[in-house]
KELUM-467134 format. One record per residue: residue number from 1; residue in one letter; z, y, x of N, C-alpha, C in turn. Coordinates in pm, whole numbers. Layout:
N
<drenmar><pos>NUM</pos><code>a</code><n_zz>Z</n_zz><n_yy>Y</n_yy><n_xx>X</n_xx><ca_zz>Z</ca_zz><ca_yy>Y</ca_yy><ca_xx>X</ca_xx><c_zz>Z</c_zz><c_yy>Y</c_yy><c_xx>X</c_xx></drenmar>
...
END
This chain:
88
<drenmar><pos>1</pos><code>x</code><n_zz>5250</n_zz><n_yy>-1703</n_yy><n_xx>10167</n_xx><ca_zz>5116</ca_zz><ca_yy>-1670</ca_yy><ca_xx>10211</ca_xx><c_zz>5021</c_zz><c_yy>-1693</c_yy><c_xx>10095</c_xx></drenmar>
<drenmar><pos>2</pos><code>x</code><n_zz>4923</n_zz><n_yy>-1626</n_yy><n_xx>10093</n_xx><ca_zz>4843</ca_zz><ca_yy>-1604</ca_yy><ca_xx>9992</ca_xx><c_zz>4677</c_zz><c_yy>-1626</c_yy><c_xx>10060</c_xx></drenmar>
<drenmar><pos>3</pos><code>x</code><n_zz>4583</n_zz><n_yy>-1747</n_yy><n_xx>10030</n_xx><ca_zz>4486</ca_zz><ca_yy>-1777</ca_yy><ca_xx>10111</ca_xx><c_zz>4362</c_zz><c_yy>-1764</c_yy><c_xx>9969</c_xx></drenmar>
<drenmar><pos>4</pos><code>x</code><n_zz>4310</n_zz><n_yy>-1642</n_yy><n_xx>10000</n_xx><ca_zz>4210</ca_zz><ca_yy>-1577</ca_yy><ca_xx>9929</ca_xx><c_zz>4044</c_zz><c_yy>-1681</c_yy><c_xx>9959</c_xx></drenmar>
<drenmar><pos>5</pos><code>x</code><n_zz>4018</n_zz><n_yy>-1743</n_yy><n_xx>9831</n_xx><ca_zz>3847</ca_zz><ca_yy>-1793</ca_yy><ca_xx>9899</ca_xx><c_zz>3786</c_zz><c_yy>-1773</c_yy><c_xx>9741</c_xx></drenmar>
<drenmar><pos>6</pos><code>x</code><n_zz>3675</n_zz><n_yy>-1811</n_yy><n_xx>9737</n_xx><ca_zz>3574</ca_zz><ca_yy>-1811</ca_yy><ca_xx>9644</ca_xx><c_zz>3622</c_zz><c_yy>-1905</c_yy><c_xx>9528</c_xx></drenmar>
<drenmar><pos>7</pos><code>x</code><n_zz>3563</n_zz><n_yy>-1883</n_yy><n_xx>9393</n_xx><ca_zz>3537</ca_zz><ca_yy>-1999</ca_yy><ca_xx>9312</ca_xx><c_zz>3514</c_zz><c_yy>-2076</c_yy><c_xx>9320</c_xx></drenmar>
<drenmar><pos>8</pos><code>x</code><n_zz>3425</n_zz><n_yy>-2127</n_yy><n_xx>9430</n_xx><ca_zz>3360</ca_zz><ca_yy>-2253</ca_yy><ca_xx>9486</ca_xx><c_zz>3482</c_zz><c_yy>-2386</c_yy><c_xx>9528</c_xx></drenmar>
<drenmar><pos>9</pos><code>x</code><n_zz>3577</n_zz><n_yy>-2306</n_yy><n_xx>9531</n_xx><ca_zz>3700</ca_zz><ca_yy>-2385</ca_yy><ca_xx>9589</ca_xx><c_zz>3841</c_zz><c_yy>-2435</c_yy><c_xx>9479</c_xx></drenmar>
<drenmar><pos>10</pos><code>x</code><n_zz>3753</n_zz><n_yy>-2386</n_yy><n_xx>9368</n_xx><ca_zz>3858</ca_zz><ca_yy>-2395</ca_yy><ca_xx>9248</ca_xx><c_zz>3861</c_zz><c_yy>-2537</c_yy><c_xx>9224</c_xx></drenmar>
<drenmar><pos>11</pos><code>x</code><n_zz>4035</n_zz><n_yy>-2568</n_yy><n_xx>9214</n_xx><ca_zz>4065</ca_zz><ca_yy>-2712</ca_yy><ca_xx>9220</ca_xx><c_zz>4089</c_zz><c_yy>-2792</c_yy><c_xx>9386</c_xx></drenmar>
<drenmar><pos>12</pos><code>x</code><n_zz>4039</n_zz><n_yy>-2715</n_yy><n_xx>9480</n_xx><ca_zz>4028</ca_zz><ca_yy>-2831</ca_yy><ca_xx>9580</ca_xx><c_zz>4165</c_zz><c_yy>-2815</c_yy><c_xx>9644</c_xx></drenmar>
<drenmar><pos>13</pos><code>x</code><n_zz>4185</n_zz><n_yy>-2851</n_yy><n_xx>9767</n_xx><ca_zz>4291</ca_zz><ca_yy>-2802</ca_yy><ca_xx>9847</ca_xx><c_zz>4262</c_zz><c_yy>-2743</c_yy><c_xx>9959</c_xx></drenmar>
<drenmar><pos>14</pos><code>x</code><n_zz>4377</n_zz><n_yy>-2653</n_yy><n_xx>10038</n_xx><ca_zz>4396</ca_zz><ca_yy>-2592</ca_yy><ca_xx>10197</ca_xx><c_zz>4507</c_zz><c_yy>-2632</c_yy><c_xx>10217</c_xx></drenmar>
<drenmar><pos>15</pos><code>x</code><n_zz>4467</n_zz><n_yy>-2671</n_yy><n_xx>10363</n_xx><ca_zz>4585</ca_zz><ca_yy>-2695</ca_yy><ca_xx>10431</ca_xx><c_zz>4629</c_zz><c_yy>-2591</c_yy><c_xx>10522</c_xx></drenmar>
<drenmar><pos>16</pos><code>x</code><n_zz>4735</n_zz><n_yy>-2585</n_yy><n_xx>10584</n_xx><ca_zz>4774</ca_zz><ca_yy>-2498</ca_yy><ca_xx>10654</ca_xx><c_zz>4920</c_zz><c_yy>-2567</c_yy><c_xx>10708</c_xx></drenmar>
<drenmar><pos>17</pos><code>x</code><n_zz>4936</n_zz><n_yy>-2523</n_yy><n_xx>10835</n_xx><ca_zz>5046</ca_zz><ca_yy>-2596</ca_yy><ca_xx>10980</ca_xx><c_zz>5068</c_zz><c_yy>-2478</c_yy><c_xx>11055</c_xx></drenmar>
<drenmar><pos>18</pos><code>x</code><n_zz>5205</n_zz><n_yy>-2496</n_yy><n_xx>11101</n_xx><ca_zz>5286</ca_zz><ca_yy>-2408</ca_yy><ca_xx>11191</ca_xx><c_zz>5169</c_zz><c_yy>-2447</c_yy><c_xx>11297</c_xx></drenmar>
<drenmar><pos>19</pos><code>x</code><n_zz>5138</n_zz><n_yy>-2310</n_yy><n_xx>11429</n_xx><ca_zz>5070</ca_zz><ca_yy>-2323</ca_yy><ca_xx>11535</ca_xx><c_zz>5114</c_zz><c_yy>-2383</c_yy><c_xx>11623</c_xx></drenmar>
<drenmar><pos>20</pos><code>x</code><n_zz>5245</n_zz><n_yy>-2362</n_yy><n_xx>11617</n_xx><ca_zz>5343</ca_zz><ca_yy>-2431</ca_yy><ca_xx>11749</ca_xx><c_zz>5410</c_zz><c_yy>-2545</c_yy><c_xx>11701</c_xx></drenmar>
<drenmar><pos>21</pos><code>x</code><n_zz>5392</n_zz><n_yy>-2612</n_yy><n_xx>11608</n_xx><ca_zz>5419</ca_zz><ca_yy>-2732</ca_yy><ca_xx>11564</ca_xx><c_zz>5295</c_zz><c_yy>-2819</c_yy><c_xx>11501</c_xx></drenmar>
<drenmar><pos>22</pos><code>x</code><n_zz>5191</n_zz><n_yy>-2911</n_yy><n_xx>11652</n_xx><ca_zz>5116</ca_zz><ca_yy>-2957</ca_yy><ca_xx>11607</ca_xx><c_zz>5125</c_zz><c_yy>-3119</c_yy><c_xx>11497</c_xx></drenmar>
<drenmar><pos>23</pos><code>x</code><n_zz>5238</n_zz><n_yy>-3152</n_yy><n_xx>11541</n_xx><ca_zz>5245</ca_zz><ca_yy>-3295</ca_yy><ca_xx>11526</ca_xx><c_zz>5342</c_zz><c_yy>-3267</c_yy><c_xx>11379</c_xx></drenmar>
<drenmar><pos>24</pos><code>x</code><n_zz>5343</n_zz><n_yy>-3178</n_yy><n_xx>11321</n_xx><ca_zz>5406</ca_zz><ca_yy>-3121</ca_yy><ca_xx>11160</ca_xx><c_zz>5321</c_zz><c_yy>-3151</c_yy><c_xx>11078</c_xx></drenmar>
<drenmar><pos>25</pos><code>x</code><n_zz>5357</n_zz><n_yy>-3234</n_yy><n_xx>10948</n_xx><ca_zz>5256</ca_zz><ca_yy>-3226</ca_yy><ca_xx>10828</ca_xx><c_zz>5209</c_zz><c_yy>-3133</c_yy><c_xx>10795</c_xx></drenmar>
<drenmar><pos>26</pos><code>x</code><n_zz>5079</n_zz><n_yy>-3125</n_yy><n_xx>10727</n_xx><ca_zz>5007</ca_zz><ca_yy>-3013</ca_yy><ca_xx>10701</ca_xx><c_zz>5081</c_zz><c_yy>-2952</c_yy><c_xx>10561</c_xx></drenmar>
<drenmar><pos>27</pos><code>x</code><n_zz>5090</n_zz><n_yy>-2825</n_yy><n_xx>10525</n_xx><ca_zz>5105</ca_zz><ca_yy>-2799</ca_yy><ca_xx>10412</ca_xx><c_zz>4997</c_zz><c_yy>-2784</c_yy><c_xx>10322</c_xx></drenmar>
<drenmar><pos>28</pos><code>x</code><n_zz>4967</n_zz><n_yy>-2845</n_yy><n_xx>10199</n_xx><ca_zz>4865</ca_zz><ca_yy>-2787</ca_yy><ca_xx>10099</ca_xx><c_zz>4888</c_zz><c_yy>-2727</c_yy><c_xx>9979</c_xx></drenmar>
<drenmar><pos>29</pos><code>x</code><n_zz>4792</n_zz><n_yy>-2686</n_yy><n_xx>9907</n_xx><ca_zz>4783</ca_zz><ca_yy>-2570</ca_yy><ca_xx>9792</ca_xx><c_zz>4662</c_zz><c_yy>-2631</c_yy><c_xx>9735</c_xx></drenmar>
<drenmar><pos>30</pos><code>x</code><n_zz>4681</n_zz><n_yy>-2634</n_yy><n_xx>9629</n_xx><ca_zz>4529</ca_zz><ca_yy>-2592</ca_yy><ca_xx>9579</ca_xx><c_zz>4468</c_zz><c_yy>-2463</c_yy><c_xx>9492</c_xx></drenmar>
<drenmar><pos>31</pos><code>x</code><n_zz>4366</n_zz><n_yy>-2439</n_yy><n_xx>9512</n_xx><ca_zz>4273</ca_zz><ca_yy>-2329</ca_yy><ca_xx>9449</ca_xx><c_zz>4321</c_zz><c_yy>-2271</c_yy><c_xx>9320</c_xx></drenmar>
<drenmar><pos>32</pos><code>x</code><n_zz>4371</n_zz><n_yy>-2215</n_yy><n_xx>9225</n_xx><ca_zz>4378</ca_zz><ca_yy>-2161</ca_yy><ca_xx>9160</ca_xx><c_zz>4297</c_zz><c_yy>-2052</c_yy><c_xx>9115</c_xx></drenmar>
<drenmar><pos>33</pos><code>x</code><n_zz>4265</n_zz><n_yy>-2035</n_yy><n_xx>8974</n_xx><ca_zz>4224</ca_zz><ca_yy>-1882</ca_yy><ca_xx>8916</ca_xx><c_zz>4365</c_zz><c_yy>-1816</c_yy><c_xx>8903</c_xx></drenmar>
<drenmar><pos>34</pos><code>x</code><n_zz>4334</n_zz><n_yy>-1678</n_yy><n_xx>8976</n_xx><ca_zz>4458</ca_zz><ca_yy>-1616</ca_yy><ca_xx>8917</ca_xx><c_zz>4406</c_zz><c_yy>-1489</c_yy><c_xx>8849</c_xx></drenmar>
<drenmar><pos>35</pos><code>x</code><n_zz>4461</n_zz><n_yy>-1411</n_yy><n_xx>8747</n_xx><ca_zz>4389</ca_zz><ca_yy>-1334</ca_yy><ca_xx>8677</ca_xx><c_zz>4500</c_zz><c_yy>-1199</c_yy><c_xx>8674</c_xx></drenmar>
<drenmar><pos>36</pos><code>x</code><n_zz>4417</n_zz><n_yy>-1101</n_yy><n_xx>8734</n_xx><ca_zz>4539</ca_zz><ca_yy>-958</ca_yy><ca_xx>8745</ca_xx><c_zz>4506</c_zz><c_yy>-858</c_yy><c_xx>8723</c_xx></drenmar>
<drenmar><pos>37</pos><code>x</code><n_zz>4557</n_zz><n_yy>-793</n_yy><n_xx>8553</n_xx><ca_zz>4475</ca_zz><ca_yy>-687</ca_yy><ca_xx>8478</ca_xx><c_zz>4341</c_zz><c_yy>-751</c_yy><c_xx>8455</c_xx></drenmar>
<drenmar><pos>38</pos><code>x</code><n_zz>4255</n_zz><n_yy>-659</n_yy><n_xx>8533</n_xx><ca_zz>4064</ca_zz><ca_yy>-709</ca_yy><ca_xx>8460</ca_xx><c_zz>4020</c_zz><c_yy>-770</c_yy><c_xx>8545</c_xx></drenmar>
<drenmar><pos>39</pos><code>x</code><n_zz>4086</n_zz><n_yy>-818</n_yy><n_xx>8619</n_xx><ca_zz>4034</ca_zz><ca_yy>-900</ca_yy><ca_xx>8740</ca_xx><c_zz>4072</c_zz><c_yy>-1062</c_yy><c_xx>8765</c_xx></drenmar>
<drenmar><pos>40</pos><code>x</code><n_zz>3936</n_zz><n_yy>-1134</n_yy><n_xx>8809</n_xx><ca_zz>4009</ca_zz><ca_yy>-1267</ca_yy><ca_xx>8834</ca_xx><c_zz>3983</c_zz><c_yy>-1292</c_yy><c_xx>9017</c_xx></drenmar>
<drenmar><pos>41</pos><code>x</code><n_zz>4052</n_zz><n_yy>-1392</n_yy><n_xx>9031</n_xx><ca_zz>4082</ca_zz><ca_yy>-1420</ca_yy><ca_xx>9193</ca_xx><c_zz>4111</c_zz><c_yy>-1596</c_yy><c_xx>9164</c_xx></drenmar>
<drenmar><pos>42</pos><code>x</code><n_zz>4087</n_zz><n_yy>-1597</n_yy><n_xx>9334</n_xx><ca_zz>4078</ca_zz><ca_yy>-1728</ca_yy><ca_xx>9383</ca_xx><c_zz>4159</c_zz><c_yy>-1751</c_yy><c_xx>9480</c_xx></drenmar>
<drenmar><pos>43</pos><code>x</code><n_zz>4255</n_zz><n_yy>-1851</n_yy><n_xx>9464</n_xx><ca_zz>4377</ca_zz><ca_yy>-1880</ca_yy><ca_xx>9594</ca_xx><c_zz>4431</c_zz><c_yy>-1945</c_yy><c_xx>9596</c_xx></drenmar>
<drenmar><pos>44</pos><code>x</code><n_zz>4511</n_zz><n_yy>-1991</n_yy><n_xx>9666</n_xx><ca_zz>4591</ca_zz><ca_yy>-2087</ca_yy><ca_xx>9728</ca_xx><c_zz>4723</c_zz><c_yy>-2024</c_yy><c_xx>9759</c_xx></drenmar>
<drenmar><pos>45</pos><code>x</code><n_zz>4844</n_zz><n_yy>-2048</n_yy><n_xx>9720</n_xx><ca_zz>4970</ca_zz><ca_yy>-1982</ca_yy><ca_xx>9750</ca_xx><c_zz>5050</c_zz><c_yy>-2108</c_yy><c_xx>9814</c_xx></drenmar>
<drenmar><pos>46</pos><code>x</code><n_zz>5126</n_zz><n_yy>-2067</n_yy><n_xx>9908</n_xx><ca_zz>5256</ca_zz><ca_yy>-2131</ca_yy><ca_xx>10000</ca_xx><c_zz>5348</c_zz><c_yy>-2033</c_yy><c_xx>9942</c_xx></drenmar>
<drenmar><pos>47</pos><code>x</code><n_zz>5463</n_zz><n_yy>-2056</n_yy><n_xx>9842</n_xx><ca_zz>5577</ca_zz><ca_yy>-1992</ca_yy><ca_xx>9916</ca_xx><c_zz>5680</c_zz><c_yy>-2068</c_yy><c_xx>9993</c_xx></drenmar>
<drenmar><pos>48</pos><code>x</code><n_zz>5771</n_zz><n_yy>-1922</n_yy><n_xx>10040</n_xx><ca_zz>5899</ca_zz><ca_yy>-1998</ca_yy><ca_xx>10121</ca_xx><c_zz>5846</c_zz><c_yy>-2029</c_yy><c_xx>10242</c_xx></drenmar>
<drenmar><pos>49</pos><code>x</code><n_zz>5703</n_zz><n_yy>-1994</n_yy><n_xx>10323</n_xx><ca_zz>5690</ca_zz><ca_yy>-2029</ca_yy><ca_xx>10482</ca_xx><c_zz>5805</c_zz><c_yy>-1937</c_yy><c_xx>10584</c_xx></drenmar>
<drenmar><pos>50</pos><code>x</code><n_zz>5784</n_zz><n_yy>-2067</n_yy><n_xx>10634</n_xx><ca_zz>5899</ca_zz><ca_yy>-1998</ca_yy><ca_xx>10755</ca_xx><c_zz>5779</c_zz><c_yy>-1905</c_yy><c_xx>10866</c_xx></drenmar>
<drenmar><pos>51</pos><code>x</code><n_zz>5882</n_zz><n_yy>-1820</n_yy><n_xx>10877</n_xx><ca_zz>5804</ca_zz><ca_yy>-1708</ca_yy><ca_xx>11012</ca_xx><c_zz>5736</c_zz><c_yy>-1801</c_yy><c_xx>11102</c_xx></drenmar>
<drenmar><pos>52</pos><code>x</code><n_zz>5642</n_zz><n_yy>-1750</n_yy><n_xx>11172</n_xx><ca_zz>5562</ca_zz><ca_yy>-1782</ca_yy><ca_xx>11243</ca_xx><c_zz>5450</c_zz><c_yy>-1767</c_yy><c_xx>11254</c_xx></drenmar>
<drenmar><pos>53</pos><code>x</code><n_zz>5334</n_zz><n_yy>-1812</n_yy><n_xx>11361</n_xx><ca_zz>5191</ca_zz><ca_yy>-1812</ca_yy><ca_xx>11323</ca_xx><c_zz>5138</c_zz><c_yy>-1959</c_yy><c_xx>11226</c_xx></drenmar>
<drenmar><pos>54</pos><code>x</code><n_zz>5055</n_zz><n_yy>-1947</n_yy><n_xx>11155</n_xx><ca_zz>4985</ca_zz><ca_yy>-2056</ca_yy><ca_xx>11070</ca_xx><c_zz>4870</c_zz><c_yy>-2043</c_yy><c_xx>11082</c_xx></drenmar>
<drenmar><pos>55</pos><code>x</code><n_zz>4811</n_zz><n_yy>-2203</n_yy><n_xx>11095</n_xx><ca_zz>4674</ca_zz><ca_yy>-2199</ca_yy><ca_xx>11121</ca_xx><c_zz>4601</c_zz><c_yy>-2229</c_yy><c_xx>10945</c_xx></drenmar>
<drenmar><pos>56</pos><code>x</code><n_zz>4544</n_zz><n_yy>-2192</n_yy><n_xx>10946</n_xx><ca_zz>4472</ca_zz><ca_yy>-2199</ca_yy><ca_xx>10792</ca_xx><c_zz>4348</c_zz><c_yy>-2342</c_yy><c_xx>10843</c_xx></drenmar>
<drenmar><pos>57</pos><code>x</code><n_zz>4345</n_zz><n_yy>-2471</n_yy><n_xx>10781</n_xx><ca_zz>4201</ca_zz><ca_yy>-2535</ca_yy><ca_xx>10830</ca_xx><c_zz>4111</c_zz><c_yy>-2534</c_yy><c_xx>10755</c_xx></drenmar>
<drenmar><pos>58</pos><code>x</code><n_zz>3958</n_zz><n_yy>-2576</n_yy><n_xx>10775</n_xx><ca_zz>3874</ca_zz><ca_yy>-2521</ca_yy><ca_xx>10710</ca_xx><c_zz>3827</c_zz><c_yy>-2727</c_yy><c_xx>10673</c_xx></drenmar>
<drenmar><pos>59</pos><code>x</code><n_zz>3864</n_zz><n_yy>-2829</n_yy><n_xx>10783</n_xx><ca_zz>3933</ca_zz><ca_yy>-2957</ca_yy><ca_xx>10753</ca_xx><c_zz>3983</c_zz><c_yy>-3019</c_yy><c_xx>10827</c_xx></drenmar>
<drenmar><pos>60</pos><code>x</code><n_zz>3974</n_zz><n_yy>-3162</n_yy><n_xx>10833</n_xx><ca_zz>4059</ca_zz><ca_yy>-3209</ca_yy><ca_xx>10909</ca_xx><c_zz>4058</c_zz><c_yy>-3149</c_yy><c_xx>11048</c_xx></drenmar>
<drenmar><pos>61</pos><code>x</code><n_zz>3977</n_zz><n_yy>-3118</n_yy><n_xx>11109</n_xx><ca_zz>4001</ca_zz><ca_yy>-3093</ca_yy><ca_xx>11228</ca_xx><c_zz>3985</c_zz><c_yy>-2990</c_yy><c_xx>11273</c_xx></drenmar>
<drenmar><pos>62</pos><code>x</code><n_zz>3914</n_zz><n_yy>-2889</n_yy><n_xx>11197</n_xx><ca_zz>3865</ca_zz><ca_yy>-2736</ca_yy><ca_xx>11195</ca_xx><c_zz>3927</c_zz><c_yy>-2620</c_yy><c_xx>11178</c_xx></drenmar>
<drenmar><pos>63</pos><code>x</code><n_zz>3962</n_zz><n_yy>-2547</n_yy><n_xx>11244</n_xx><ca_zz>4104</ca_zz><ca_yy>-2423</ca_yy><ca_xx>11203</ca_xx><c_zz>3949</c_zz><c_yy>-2310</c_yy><c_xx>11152</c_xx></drenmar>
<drenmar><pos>64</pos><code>x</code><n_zz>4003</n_zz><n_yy>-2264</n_yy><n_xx>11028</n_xx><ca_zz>3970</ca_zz><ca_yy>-2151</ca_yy><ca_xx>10966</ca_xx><c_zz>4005</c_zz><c_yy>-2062</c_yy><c_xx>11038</c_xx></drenmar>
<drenmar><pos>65</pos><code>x</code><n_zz>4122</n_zz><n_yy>-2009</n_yy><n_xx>11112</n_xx><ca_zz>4249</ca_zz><ca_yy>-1916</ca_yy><ca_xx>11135</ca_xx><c_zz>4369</c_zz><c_yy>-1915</c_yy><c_xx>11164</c_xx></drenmar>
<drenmar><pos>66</pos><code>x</code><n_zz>4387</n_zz><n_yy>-1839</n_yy><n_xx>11240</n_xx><ca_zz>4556</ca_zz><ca_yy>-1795</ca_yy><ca_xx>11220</ca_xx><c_zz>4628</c_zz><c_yy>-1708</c_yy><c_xx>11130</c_xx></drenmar>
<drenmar><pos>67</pos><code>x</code><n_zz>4740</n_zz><n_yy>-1734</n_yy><n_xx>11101</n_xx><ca_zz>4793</ca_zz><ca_yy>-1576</ca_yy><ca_xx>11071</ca_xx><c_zz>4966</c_zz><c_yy>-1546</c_yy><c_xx>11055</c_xx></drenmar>
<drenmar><pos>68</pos><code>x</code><n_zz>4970</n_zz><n_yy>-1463</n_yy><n_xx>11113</n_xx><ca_zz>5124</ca_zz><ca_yy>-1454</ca_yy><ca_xx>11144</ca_xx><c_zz>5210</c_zz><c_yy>-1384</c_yy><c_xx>10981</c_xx></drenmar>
<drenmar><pos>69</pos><code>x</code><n_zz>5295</n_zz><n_yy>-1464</n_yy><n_xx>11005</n_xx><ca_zz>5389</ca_zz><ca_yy>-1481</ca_yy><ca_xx>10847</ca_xx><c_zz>5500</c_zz><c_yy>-1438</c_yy><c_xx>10918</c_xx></drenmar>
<drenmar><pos>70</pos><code>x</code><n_zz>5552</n_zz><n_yy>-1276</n_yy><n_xx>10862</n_xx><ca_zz>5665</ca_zz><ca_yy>-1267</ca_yy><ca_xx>10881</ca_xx><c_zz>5783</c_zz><c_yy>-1230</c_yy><c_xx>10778</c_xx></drenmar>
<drenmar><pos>71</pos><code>x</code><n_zz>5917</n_zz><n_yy>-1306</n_yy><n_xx>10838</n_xx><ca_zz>6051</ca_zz><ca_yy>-1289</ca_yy><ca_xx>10668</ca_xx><c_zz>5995</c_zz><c_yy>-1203</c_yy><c_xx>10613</c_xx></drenmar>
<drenmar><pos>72</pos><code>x</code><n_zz>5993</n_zz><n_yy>-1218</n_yy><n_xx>10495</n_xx><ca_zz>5987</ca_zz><ca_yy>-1128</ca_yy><ca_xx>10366</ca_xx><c_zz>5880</c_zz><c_yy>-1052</c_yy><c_xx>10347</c_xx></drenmar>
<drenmar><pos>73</pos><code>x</code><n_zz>5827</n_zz><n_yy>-1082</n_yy><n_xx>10409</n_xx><ca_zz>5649</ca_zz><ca_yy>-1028</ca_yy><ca_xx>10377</ca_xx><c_zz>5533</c_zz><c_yy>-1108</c_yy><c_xx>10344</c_xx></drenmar>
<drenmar><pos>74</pos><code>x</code><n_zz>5486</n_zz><n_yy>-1077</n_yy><n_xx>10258</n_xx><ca_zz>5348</ca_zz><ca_yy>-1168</ca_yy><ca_xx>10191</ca_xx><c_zz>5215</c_zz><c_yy>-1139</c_yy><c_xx>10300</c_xx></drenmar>
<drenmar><pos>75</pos><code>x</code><n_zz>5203</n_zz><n_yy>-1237</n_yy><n_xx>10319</n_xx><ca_zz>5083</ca_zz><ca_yy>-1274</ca_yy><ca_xx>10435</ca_xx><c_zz>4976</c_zz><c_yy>-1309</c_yy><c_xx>10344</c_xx></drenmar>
<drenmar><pos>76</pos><code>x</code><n_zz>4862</n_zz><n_yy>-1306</n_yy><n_xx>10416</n_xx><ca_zz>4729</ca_zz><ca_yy>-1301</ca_yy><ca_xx>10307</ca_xx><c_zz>4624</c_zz><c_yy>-1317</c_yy><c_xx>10451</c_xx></drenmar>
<drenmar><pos>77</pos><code>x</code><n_zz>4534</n_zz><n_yy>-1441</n_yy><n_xx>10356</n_xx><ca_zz>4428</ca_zz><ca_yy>-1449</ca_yy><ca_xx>10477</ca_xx><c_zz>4274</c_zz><c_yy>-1492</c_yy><c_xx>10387</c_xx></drenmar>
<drenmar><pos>78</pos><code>x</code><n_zz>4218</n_zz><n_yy>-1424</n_yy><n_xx>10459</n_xx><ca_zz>4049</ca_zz><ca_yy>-1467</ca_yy><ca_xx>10347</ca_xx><c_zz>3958</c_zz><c_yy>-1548</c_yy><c_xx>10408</c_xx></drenmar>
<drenmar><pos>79</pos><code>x</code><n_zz>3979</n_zz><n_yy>-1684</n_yy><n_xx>10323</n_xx><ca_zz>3910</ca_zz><ca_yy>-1797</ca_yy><ca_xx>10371</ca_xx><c_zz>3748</c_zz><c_yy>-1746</c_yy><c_xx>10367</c_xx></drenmar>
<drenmar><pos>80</pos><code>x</code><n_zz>3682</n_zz><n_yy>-1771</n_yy><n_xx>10486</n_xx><ca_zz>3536</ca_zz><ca_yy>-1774</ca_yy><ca_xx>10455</ca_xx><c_zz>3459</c_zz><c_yy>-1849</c_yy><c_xx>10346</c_xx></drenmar>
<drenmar><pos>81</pos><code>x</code><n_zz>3367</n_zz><n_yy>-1798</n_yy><n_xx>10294</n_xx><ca_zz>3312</ca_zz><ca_yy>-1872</ca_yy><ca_xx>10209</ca_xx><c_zz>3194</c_zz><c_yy>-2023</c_yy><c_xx>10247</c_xx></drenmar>
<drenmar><pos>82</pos><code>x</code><n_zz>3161</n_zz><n_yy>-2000</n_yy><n_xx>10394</n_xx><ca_zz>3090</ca_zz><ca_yy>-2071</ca_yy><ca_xx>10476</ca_xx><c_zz>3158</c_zz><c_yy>-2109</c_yy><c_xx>10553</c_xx></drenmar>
<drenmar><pos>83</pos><code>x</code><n_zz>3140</n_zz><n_yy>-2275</n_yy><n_xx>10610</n_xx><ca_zz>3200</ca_zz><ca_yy>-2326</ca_yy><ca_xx>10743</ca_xx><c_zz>3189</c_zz><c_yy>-2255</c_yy><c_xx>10893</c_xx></drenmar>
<drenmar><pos>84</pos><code>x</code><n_zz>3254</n_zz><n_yy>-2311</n_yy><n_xx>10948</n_xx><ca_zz>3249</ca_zz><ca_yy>-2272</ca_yy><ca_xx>11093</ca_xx><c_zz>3103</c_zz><c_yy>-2291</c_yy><c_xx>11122</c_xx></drenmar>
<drenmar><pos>85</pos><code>x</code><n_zz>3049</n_zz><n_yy>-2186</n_yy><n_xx>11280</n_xx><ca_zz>2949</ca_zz><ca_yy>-2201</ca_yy><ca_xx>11335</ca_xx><c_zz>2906</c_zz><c_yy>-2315</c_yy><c_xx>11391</c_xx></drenmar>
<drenmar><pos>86</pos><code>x</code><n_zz>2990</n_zz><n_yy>-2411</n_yy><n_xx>11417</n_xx><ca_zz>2961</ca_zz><ca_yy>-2493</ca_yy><ca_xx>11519</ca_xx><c_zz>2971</c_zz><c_yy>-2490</c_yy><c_xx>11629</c_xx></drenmar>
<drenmar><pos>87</pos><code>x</code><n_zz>2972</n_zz><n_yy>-2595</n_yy><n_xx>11723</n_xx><ca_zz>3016</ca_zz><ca_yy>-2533</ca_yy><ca_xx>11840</ca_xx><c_zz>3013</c_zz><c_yy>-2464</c_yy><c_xx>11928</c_xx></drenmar>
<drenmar><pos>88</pos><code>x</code><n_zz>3119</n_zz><n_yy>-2426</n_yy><n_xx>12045</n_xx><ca_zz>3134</ca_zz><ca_yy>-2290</ca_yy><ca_xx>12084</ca_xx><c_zz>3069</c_zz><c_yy>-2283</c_yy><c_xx>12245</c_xx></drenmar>
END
C-alpha cells in the first residue's frame, strides 16, 4: 500500500491496522520524498500487506480511512492534508 500525503508529513509516521483485527499492532511507515521522472511525491509505503481492509489513522485514536488491499495489487490511499472534522 502506498499512503500519499503532503510535505508537511516528511519524516513523521502512519500507522495503519487490519479492520478486523483490532487488538493487532499498528503497522508504521514513515514519510518519504519519492522522486519520479520530474516529479516529487510524498508517502508512506507498507509492503507485503496481507489482503484485507486497512484502516489508515490520522492518530492514536482517529481513522483517516479504510482501504481494501487486494493479493497482488498496489493499493493507494490519499491522506488528507487536514485533520478530521470533529465530531460526528
Amino acid at each position: 500500500m502506498i499512503v500519499r500525503t503532503g510535505r508537511h508529513r516528511l519524516g513523521r509516521e502512519i500507522e495503519i491496522s487490519r479492520l478486523d483485527r483490532p487488538g493487532e499492532p499498528r503497522a508504521h511507515s514513515a514519510v518519504r520524498e519519492r522522486k519520479v521522472r520530474d516529479r516529487t511525491f510524498h508517502s508512506a509505503a507498507y509492503p507485503d500487506l496481507p489482503a484485507g481492509v486497512h484502516t489508515v489513522w490520522w492518530d492514536d485514536d482517529t481513522p483517516a480511512g479504510t482501504v481494501p488491499v487486494l493479493g497482488g495489487v498496489v493499493a493507494e490511499f490519499g491522506r488528507p492534508a487536514s485533520g478530521p472534522a470533529g465530531p460526528r
